[in-house]
RODOFI-80196 format. One line per field, with one value per residue (C-alpha): residue in three letters; chain; x, y, z. Coordinates in steps of 0.05 Angstrom, whole numbers. Layout:
residues N
r c(ALA_...);
c c(A_...);
c1 c(X_...);
c2 c(Y_...);
c3 c(Z_...);
//
This chain:
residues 497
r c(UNK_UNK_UNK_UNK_UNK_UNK_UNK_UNK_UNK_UNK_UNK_UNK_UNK_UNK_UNK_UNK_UNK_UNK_UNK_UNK_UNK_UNK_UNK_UNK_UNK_UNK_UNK_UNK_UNK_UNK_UNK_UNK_UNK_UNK_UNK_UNK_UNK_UNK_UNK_UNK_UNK_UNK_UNK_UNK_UNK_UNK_UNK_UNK_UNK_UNK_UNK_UNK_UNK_UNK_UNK_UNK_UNK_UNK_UNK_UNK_UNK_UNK_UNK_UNK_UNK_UNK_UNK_UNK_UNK_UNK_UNK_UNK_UNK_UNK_UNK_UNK_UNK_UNK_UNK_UNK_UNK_UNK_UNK_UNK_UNK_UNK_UNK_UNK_UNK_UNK_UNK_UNK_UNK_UNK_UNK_UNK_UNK_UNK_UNK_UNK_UNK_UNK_UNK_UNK_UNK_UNK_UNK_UNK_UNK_UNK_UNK_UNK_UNK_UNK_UNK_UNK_UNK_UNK_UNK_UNK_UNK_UNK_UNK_UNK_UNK_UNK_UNK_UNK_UNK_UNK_UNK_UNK_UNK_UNK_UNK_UNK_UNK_UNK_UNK_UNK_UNK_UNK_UNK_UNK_UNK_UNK_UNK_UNK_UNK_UNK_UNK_UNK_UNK_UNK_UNK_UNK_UNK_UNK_UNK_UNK_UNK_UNK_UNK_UNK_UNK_UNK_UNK_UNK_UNK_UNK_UNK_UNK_UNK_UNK_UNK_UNK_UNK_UNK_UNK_UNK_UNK_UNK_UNK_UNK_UNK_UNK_UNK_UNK_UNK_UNK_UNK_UNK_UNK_UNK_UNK_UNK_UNK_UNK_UNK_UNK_UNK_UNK_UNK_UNK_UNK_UNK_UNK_UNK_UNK_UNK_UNK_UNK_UNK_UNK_UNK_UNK_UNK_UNK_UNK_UNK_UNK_UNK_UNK_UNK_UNK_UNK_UNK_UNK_UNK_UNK_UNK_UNK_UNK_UNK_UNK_UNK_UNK_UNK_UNK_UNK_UNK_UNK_UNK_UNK_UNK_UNK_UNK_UNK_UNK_UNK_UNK_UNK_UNK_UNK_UNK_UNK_UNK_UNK_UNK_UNK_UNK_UNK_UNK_UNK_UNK_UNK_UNK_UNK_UNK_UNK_UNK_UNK_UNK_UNK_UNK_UNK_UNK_UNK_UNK_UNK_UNK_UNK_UNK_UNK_UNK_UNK_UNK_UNK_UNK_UNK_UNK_UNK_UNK_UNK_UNK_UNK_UNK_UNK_UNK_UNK_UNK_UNK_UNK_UNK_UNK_UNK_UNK_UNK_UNK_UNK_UNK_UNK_UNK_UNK_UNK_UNK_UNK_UNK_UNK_UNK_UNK_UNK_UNK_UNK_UNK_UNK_UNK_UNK_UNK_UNK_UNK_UNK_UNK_UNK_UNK_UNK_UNK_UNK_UNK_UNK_UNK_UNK_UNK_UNK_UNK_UNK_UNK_UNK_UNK_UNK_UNK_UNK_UNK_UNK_UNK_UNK_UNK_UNK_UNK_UNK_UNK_UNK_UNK_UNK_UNK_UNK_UNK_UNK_UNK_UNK_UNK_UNK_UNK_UNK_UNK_UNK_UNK_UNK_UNK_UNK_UNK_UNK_UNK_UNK_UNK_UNK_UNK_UNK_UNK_UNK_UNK_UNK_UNK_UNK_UNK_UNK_UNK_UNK_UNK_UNK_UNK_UNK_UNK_UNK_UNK_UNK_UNK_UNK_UNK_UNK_UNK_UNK_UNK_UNK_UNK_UNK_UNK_UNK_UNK_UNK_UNK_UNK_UNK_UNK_UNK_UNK_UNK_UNK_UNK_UNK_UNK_UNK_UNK_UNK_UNK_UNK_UNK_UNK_UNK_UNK_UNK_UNK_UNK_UNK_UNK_UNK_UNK_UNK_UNK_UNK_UNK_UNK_UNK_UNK_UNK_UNK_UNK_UNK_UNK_UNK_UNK_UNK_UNK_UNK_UNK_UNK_UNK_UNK_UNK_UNK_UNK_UNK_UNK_UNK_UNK_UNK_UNK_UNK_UNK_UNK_UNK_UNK_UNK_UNK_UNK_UNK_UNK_UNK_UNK_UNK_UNK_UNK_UNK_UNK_UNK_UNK_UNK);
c c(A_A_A_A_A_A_A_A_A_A_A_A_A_A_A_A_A_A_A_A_A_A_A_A_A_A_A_A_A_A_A_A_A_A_A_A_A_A_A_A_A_A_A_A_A_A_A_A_A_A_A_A_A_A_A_A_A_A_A_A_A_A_A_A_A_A_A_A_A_A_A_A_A_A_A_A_A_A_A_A_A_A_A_A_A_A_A_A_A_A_A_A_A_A_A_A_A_A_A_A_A_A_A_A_A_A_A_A_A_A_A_A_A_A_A_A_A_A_A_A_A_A_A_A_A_A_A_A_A_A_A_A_A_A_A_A_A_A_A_A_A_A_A_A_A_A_A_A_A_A_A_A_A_A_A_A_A_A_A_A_A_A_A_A_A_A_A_A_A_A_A_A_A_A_A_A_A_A_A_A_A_A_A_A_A_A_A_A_A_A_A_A_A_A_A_A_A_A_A_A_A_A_A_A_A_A_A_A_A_A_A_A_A_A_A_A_A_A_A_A_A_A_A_A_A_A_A_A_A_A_A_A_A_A_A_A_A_A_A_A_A_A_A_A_A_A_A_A_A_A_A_A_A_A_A_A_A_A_A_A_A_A_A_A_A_A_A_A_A_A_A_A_A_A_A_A_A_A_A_A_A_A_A_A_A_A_A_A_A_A_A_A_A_A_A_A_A_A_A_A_A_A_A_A_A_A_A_A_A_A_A_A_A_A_A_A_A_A_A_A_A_A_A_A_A_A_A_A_A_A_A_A_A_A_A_A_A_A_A_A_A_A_A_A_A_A_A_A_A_A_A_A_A_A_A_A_A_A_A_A_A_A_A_A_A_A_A_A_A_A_A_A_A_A_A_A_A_A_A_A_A_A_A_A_A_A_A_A_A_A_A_A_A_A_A_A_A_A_A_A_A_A_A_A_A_A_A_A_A_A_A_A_A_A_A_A_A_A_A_A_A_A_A_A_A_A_A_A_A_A_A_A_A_A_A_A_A_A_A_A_A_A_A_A_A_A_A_A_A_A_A_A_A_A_A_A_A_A_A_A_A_A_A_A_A_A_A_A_A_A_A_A_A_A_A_A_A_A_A_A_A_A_A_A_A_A_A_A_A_A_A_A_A_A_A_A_A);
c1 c(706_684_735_719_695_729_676_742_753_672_659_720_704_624_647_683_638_589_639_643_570_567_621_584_517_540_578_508_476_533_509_528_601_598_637_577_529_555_561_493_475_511_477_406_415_448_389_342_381_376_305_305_324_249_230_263_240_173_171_217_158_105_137_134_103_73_112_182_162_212_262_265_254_312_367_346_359_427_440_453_490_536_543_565_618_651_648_679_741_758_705_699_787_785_736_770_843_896_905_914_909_939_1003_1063_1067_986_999_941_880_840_822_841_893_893_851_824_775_769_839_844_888_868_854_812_767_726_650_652_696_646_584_613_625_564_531_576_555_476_506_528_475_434_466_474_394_383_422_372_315_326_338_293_255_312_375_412_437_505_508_467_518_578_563_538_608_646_604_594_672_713_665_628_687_739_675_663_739_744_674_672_743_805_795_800_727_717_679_698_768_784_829_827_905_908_924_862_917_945_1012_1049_1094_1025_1030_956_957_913_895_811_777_765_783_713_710_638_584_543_513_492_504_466_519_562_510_448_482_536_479_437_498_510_440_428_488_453_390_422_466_408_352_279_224_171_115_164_143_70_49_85_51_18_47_13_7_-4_69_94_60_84_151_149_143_183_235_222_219_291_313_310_370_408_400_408_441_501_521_569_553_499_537_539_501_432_414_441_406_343_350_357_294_262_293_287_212_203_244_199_129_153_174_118_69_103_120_40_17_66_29_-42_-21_6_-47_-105_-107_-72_-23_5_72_85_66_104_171_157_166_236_258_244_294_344_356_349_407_460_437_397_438_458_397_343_270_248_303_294_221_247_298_249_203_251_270_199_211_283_248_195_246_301_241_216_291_305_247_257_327_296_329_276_300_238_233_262_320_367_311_300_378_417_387_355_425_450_407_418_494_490_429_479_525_467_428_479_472_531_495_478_546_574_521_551_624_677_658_723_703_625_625_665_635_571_521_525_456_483_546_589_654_637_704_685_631_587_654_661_597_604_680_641_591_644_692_626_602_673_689_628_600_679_678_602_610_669_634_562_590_632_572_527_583_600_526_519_477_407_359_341_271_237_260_233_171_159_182_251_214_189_263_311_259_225_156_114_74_1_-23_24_-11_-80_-55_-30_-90_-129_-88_-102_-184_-192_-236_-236_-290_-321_-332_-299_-230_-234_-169_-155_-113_-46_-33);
c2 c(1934_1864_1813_1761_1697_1633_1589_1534_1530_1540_1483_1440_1447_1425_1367_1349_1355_1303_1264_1250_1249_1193_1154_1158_1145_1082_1059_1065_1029_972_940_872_843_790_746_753_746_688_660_669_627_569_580_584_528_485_497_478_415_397_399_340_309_320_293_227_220_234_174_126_137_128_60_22_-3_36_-6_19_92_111_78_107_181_172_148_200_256_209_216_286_289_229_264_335_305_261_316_356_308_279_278_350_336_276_309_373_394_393_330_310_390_382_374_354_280_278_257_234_233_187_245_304_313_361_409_356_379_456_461_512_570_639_654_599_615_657_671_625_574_565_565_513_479_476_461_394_371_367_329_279_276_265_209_174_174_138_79_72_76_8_-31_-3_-48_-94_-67_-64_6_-16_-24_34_72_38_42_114_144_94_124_193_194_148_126_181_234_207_208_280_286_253_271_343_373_362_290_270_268_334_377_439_442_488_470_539_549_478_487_437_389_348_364_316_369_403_387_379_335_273_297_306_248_256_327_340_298_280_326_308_389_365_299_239_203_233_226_187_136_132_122_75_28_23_8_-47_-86_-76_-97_-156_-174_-155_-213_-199_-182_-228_-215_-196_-186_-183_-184_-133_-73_-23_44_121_151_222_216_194_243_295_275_280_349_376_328_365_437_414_392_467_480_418_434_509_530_480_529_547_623_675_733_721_654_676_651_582_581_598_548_494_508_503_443_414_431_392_334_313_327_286_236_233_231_173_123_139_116_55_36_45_2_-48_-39_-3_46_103_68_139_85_98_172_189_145_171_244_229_181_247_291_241_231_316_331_311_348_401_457_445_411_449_456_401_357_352_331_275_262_261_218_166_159_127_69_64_67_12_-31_-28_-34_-97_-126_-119_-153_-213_-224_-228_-168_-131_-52_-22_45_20_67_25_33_113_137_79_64_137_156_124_147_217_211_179_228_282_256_248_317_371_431_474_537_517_477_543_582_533_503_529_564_539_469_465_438_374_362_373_305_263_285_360_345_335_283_214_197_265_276_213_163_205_182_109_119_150_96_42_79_93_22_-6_32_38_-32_-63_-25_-35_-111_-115_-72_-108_-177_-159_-140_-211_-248_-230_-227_-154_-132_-158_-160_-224_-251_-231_-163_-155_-179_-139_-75_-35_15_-33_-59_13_71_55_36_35_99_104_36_-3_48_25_-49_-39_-13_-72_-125_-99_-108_-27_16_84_117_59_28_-34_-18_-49_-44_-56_-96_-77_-90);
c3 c(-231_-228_-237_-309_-286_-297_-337_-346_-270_-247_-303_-280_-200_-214_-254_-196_-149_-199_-200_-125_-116_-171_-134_-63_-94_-129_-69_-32_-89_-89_-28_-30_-60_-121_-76_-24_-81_-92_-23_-7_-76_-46_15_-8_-59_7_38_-12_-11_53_57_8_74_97_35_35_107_86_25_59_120_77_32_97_148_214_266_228_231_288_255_200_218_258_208_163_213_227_155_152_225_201_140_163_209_153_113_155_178_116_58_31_33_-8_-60_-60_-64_-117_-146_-218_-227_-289_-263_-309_-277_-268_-194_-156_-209_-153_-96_-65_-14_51_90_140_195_144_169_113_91_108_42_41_103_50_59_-7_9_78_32_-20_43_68_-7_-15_53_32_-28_15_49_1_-23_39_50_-20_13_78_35_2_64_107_159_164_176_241_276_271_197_187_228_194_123_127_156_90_49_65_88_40_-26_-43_-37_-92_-129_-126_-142_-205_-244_-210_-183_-208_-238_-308_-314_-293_-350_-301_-320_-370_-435_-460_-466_-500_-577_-615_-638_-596_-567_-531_-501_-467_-390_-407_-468_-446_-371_-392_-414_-492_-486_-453_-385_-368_-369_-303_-286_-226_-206_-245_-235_-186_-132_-145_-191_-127_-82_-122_-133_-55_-54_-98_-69_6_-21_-47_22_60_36_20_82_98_44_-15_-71_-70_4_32_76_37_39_55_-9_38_62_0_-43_13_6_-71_-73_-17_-57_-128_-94_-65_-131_-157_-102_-133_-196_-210_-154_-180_-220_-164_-178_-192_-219_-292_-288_-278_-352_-327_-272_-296_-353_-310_-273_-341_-356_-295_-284_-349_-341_-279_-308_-372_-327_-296_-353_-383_-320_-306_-371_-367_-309_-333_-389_-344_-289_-333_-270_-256_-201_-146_-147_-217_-206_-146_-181_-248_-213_-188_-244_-288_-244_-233_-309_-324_-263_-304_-375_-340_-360_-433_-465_-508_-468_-519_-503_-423_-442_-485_-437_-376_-420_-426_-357_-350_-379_-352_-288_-296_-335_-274_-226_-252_-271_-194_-172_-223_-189_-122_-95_-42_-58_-10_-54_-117_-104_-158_-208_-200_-169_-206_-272_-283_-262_-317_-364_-349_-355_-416_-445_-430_-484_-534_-526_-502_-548_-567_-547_-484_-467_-482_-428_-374_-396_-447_-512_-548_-534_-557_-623_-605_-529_-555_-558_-613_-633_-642_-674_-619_-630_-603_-569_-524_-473_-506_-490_-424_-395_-402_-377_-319_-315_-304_-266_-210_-218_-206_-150_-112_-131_-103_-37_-14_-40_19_63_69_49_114_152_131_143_214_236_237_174_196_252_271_252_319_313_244_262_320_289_300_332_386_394_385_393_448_427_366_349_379_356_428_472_449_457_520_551_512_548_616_602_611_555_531_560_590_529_487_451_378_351_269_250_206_144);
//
């Protein structure tokens, strides 16, 4: 006789084994960690980032003239190798680590402290910690280049040399601290556990600016307000080129045009990819591509039609600046204004642009790619738009939730003594401290001789005098001056503009 199955047990051992079929199939379909997820964000957004190198390179080339062309190329590609090594001996320190953490004494609210050279915990050796690494070195990098930009053709090697390891090393660090680490500026820091009214017994009572710190996404004024202050005050130290303002070289709108879009495709790693993460930001992200995609055609549209006005032709200047004064004032609000409000945003960084533009020429300062006007003022501007047009829906998609209705902009509700007051607190505190320390480091340089080529030089060309030659154009001369042709025939060579 047949012994009476055991549905129970059959049942129970079959659910078993679907159970540990279920677990091995979703460890094959887990294939990558959040934490590497993550990583590789940081990674492919640094990347991104430092192909705006290429750009820069690629404008700067084409704002000036042909016999600087060496020159230039060169402290670009210095930019980023100056950059990485500051970053990695002192500057990624200073703009990290624990101060003013909300601490019960608020100790050191001015920078971060340890981890010089990555000399880093274990814990901290992270494939993250090594990605957001490498992300806030292209930062600084970026920033440094907006500085060569404005005095190119004139500066010396030296200075070049000295002011990019101050800035990248010592300025722009405490910088990064304050607006995005642990400073009181720092809209990252999180006040969830604070009760709404103010208690004075709260180790956090009074450590965030207005309750809200600054809301700069992605670094209006972090970086390119940073960089266009250095800027202006080299400009100024530096003295005008031979020509300025209405006789100088004309540029090649193929370069600069070039270098306009590899810089806008970069701006898609600044902007979105500083969310920091992926996993559970993808709606950030992919607002701020929105956002940012029509910050620069709005800027764009309007610096253009301020120039036809001006001009009554369509002038590529205006275009190509219009482009970047557009993303420069969106980086800062990208991520928690309304579609329509980065086109009014981006709209108004035209005439920011052309206003700043024209102020700087009227003072007699020679900024060669107007990078006050577009980094500086737009930088401004998109600090301060921030504080105007910051919805509470979208403050909530990329800050706190608790906190949206009063860090909100003005426009939407939002209290004025929060992230509106925040931005002009962030505003000075950039202009005092950048504007103080380049005013003693490039006053030092003019004084003592060493900011300037000398006339000769500048004439001749830096490539001529530190690079070995001028491109194409000396080989031409040279066979000119010793009576041979090409070809047997005469040599006629054009003269430069």
């Amino acid at each position: 006789m047949a012994e009476p199955i055991d549905f129970a047990a059959t049942i129970a051992s079959l659910q078993e084994q679907i159970d540990t079929l279920n677990g091995e199939l979703a460890g094959h379909r887990k294939l990558i960690e959040t934490g590497d997820i993550d990583a590789f964000w940081l990674l492919f957004g640094g990347v991104l980032v430092f192909w705006m190198q290429a750009g820069f390179a690629m404008l700067e080339v084409g704002s000036v003239s042909k016999k600087n062309t060496k020159n230039i190329l060169v402290k670009n590609i210095f930019d980023a190798c100056i950059a990485a090594m500051m970053w990695w001996a002192i500057g990624s320190s200073l703009a990290g680590g624990t101060g003013d953490d909300f601490t019960s004494d608020g100790s050191n609210g001015f920078a971060g402290n340890g981890a010089l050279f990555l000399s880093t915990s274990t814990a901290n050796k992270s494939a993250y910690a090594k990605a957001s690494w490498f992300f806030g070195w292209t930062f600084a990098g970026a920033g440094c280049t907006i500085v060569s930009g404005a005095i190119a053709e004139r500066a010396t090697f030296t200075a070049y040399a000295i002011y990019s390891v101050v800035l990248t090393g010592f300025v722009y660090p405490p910088v990064v601290h304050m607006m995005w680490g642990a400073g009181r500026f720092s809209a990252w820091r999180s006040l969830s556990s604070r009760p709404h009214n103010d208690d004075a017994d709260d180790a956090s009572a009074g450590r965030l600016f207005g309750d809200c710190g600054v809301i700069d996404f992605a670094g209006s004024g972090t970086v390119h307000m940073t960089g266009g202050v250095a800027a202006i005050i080299a400009a100024k130290f530096m003295g005008t080129r031979k020509g300025f303002p209405d006789n100088l070289p004309e540029g090649q709108p193929v370069y600069q045009a070039l270098g306009i879009f590899i810089l806008w495709m970069g701006w898609y790693g600044f902007n979105c990819c500083s969310t920091l993460y992926i996993d559970g930001y993808a709606q950030s992200a992919a607002h701020v591509a929105v956002t940012t995609t029509l910050g620069a055609a709005a800027g764009c549209l309007s610096t253009s039609a301020i120039g036809y006005a001006i001009f009554h032709y369509i002038d590529p200047g205006y275009v190509y600046n219009g482009v970047l004064a557009g993303l420069v004032g969106i980086t800062s609000p990208c991520a928690v204004v309304s579609p329509a409000g980065a086109v009014i945003i981006g709209a108004l960084a035209g005439p920011v642009y052309v206003a700043a533009s024209t102020a700087v020429k009227k003072a007699g300062i020679d900024d060669a790619v107007d990078a006050f006007a577009v980094h500086g003022a737009c930088g401004m501007w998109g600090v301060i738009a921030a504080g105007l047009f910051a919805t509470p829906y979208y403050y909530t998609v990329s800050y706190y939730s608790e906190r949206k209705d009063d860090c909100a902009g003005i426009f939407y509700g939002g209290k004025a003594t929060g992230s509106f007051a925040a931005a002009f607190a962030c505003i000075g505190v950039i202009l005092a401290w950048v504007g103080s320390t380049m005013t003693i480091l490039f006053g030092t340089l003019s004084a003592t001789g060493q900011l300037r080529v000398t006339a000769e030089v500048e004439a001749t060309g830096l490539d001529d005098s530190k690079h070995g030659g001028a491109i194409s154009d000396v080989k031409v001369e040279d066979i000119v001056a010793k009576g041979e042709g090409i070809g047997g025939g005469t040599v006629v060579i054009p003269s430069e503009a």
